[in-house]
C-alpha positions as a LaTeX table, in Angstrom:
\begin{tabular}{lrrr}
\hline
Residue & $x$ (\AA) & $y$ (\AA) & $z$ (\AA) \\
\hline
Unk1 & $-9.10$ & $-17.72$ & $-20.56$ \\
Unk2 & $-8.81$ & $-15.40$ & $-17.62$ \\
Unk3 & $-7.30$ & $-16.43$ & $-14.74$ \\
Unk4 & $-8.26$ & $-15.55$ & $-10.85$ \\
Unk5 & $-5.36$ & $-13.23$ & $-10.71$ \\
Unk6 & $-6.76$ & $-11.28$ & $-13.68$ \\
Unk7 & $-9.74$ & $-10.99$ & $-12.51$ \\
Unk8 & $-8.46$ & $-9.21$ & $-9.35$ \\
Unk9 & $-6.44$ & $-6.92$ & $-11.85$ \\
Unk10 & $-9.55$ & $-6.46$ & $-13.72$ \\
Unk11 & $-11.27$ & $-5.25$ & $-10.54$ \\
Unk12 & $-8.80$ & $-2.93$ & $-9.44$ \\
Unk13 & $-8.05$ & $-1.46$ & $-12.76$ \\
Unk14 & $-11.94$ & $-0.72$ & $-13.14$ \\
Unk15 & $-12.49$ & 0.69 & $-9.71$ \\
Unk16 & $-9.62$ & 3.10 & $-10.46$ \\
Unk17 & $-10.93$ & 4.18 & $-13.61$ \\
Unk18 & $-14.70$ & 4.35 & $-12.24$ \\
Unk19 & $-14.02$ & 5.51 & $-8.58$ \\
Unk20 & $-10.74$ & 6.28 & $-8.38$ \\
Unk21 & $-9.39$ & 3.43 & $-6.25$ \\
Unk22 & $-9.29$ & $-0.08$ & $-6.58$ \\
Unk23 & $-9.33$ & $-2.63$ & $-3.74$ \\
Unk24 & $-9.04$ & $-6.66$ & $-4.70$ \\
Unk25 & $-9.55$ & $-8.65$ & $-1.59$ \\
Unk26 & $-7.89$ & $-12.19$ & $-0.93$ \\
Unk27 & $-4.82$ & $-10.52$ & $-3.29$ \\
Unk28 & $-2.96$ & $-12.63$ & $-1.11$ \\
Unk29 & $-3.79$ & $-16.04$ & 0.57 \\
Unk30 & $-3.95$ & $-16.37$ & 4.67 \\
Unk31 & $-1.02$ & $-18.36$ & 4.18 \\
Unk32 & 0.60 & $-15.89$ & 2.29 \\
Unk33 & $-0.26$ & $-13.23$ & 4.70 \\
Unk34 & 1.17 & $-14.91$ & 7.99 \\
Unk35 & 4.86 & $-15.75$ & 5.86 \\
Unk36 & 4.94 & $-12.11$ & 4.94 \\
Unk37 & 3.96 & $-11.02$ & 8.66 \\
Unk38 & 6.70 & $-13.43$ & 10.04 \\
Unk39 & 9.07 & $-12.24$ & 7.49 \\
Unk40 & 8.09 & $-8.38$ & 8.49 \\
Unk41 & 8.68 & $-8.78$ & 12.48 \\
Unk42 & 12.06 & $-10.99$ & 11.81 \\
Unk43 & 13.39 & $-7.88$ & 9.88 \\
Unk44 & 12.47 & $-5.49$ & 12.15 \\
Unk45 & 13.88 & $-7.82$ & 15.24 \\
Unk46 & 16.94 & $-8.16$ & 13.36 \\
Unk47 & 17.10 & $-4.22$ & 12.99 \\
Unk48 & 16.63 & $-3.64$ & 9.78 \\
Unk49 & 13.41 & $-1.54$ & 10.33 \\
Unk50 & 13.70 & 2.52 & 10.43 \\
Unk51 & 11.42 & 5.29 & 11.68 \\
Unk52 & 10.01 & 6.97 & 8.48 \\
Unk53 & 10.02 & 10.18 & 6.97 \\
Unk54 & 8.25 & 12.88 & 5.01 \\
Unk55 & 9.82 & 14.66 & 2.35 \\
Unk56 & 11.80 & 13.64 & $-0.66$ \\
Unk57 & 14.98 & 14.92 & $-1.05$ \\
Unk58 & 15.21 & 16.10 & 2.39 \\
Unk59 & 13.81 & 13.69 & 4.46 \\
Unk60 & 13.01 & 14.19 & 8.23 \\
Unk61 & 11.30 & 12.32 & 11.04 \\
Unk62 & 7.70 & 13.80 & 11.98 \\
Unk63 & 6.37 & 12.06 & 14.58 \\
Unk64 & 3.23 & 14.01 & 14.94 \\
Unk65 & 2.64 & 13.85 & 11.16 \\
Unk66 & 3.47 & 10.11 & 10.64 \\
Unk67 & 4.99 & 7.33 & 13.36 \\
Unk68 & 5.71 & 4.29 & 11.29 \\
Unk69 & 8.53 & 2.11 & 10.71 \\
Unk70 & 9.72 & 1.10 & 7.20 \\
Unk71 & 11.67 & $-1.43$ & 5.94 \\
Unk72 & 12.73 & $-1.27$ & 1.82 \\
Unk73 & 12.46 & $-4.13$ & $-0.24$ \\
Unk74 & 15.04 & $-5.33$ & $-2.25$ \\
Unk75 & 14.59 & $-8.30$ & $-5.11$ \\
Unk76 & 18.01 & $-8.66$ & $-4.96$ \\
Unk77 & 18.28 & $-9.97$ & $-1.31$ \\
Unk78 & 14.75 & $-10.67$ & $-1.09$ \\
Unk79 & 13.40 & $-14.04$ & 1.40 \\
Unk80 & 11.05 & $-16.47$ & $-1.04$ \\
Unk81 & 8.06 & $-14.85$ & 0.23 \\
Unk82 & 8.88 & $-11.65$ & $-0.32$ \\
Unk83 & 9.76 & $-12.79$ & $-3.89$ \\
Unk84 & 6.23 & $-14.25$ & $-4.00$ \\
Unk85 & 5.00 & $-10.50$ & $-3.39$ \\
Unk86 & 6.96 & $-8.91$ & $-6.04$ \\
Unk87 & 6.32 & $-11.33$ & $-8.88$ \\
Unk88 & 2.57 & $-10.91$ & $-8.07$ \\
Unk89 & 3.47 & $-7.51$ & $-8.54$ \\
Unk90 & 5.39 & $-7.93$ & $-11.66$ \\
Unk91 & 2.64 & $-9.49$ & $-13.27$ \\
Unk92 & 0.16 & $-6.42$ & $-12.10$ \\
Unk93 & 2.29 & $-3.72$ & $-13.87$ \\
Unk94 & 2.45 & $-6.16$ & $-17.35$ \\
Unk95 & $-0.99$ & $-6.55$ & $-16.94$ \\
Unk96 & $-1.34$ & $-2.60$ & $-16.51$ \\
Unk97 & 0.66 & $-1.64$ & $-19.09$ \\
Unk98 & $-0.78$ & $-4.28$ & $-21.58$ \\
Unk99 & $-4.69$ & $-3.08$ & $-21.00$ \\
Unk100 & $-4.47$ & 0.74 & $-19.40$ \\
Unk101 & $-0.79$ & 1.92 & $-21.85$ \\
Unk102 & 0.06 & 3.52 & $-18.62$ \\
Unk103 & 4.11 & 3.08 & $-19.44$ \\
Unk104 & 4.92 & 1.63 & $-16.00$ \\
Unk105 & 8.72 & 1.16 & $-15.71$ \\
Unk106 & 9.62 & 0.66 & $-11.93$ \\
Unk107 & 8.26 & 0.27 & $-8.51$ \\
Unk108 & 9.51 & 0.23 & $-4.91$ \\
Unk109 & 8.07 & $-1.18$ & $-1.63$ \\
Unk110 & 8.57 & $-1.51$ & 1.35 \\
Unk111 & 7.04 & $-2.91$ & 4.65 \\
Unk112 & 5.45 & $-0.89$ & 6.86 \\
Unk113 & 4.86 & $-1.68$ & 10.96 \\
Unk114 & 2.56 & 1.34 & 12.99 \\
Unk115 & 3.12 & 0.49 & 16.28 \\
Unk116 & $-0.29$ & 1.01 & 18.34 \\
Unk117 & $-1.70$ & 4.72 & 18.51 \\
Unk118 & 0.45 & 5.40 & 15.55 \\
Unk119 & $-0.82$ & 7.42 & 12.48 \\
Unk120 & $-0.33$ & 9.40 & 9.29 \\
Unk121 & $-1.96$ & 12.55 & 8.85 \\
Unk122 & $-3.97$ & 13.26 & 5.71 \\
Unk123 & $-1.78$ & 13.47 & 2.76 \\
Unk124 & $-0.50$ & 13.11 & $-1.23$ \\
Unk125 & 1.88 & 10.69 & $-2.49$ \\
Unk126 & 2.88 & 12.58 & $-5.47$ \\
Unk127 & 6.08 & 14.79 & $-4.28$ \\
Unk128 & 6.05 & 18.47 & $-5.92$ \\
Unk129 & 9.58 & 18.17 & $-7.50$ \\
Unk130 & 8.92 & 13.76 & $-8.63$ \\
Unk131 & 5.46 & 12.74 & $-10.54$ \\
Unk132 & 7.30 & 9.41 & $-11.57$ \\
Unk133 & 4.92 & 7.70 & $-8.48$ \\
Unk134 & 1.55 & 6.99 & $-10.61$ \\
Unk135 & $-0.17$ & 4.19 & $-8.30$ \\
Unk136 & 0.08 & 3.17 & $-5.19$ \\
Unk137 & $-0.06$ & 0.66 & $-3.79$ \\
Unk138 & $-0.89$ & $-0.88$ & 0.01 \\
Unk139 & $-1.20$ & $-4.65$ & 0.35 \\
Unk140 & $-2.27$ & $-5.45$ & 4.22 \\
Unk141 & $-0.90$ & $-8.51$ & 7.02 \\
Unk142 & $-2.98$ & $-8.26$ & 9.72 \\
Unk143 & $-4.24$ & $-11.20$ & 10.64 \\
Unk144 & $-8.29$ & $-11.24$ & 12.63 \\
Unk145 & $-8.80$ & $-7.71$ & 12.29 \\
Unk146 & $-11.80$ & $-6.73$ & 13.78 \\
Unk147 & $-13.76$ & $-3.10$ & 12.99 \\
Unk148 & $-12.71$ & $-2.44$ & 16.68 \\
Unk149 & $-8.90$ & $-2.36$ & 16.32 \\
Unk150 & $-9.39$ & 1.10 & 14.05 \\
Unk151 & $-6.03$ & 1.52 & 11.57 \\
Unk152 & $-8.56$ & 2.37 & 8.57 \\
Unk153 & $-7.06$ & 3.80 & 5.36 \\
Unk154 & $-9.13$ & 7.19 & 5.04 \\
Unk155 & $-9.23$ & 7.86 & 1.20 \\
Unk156 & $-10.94$ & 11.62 & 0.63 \\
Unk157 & $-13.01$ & 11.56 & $-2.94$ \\
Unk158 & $-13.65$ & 14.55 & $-4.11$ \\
Unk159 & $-17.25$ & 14.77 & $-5.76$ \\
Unk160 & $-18.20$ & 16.17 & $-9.17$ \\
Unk161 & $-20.54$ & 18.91 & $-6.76$ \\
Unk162 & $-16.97$ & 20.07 & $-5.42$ \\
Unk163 & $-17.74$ & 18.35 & $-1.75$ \\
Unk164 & $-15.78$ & 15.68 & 0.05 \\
Unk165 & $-16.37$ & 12.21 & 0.75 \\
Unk166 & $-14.34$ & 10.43 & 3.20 \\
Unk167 & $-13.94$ & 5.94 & 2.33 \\
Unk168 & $-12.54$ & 4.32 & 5.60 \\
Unk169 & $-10.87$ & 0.94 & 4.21 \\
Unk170 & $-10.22$ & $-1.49$ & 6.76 \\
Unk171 & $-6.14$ & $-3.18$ & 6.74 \\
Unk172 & $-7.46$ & $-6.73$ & 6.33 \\
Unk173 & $-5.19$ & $-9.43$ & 6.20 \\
Unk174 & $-4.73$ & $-10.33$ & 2.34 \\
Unk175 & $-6.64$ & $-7.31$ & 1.24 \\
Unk176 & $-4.54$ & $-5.02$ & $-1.52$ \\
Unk177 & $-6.22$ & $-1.03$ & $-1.95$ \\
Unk178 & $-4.91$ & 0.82 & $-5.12$ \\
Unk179 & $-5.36$ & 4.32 & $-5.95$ \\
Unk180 & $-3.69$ & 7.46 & $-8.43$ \\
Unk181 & $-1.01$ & 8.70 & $-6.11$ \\
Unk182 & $-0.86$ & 12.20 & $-7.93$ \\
Unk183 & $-4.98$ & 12.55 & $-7.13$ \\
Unk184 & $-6.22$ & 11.03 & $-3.92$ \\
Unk185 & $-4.93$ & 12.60 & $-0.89$ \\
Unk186 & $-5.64$ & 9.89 & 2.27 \\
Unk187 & $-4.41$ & 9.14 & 5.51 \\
Unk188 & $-3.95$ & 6.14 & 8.33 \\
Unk189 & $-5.99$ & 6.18 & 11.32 \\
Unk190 & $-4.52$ & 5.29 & 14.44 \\
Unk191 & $-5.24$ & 1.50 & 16.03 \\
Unk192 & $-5.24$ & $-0.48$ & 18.69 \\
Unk193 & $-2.77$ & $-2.84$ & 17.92 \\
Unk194 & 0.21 & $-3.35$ & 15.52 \\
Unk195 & $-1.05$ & $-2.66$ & 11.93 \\
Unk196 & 1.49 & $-4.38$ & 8.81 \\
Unk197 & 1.41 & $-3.41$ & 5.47 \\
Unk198 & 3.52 & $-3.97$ & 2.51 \\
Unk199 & 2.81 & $-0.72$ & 0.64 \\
Unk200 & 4.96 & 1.02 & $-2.68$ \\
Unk201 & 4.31 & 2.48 & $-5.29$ \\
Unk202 & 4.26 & 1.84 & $-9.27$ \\
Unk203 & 6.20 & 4.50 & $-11.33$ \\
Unk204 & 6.75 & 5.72 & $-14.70$ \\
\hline
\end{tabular}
């Protein structure tokens, strides 16, 4: 019998394979969503949050190509509802690995906080000299976004014909997008308020 978690696997797993992305809605509950939020700004008033950077090996701080602020996850020291997160996550690689053979060993996460007007520029997630990173990953907090408040996730398809088109996803609260990080090159879109993710990526 298939459960209501499987069935969001099942529809990310075949939007990836038909489309190239995946996006389950509701992948967490409104209750959920607000513990994780709550969680996210205690962390980050307790100064545990960073500015991030680009680059893997040699990572710097581009403001004009990215102005977020990260904060890594860690099971080991991980609140209950951050725990809640990773075992739903657990249970997505099993259930990845059991249907797709994709060989997922690891992941990492971490939350992510754009203050207002913040951005990232279009971009990979596949580093030249890593290809370990083989989904990823972005799981959203906000709570009553509206279509005003802008922050979209701007995924770029690239069509059999050799043109472009551009999806503009929407960070709603509870909603989890998942795409091949070695294939869809995307970007985040600067809004009008603070945008919260928790975003990672799954890894051979």
């Amino acid at each position: 019998m298939t459960t209501a978690l499987e069935t969001q696997f099942d529809t990310l797993i075949d939007g990836i394979l038909e489309q190239g992305y995946g996006i389950a809605d509701d992948f967490l509950t409104p209750d959920e969503v607000k513990a994780l939020a709550t969680r996210l700004r205690e962390r980050r008033e307790q100064g545990q949050f960073r500015a991030a950077g680009i680059g893997n090996q040699h990572t710097t701080v581009e403001k004009q190509i990215r102005g977020d602020e990260i904060h890594w996850l860690d099971r080991a020291e991980a609140t209950p509802e951050e725990l809640t997160f990773l075992d739903r996550v657990d249970a997505f690689v099993q259930y990845v690995n059991r249907t797709c053979y994709l060989g997922l060993r690891d992941y990492e996460f971490h939350f992510a906080l754009y203050p207002a007007g913040t951005f990232y520029k279009r971009h990979l997630d596949q580093f030249r000299t890593d290809s370990r990173r083989r989904l990823s990953v972005i799981c959203y907090l906000n709570a009553n976004w509206q279509e005003s408040d802008g922050g979209q996730l701007a995924l770029y398809l690239p069509a059999e014909d050799g043109t472009e088109q551009t999806l503009k996803v929407a960070p709603v609260g509870g909603r989890l997008v998942c795409f091949e990080s070695g294939k869809l090159e995307h970007e985040v879109l600067p809004a009008t308020r603070e945008r919260l993710s928790v975003t990672g990526w799954l890894k051979n």
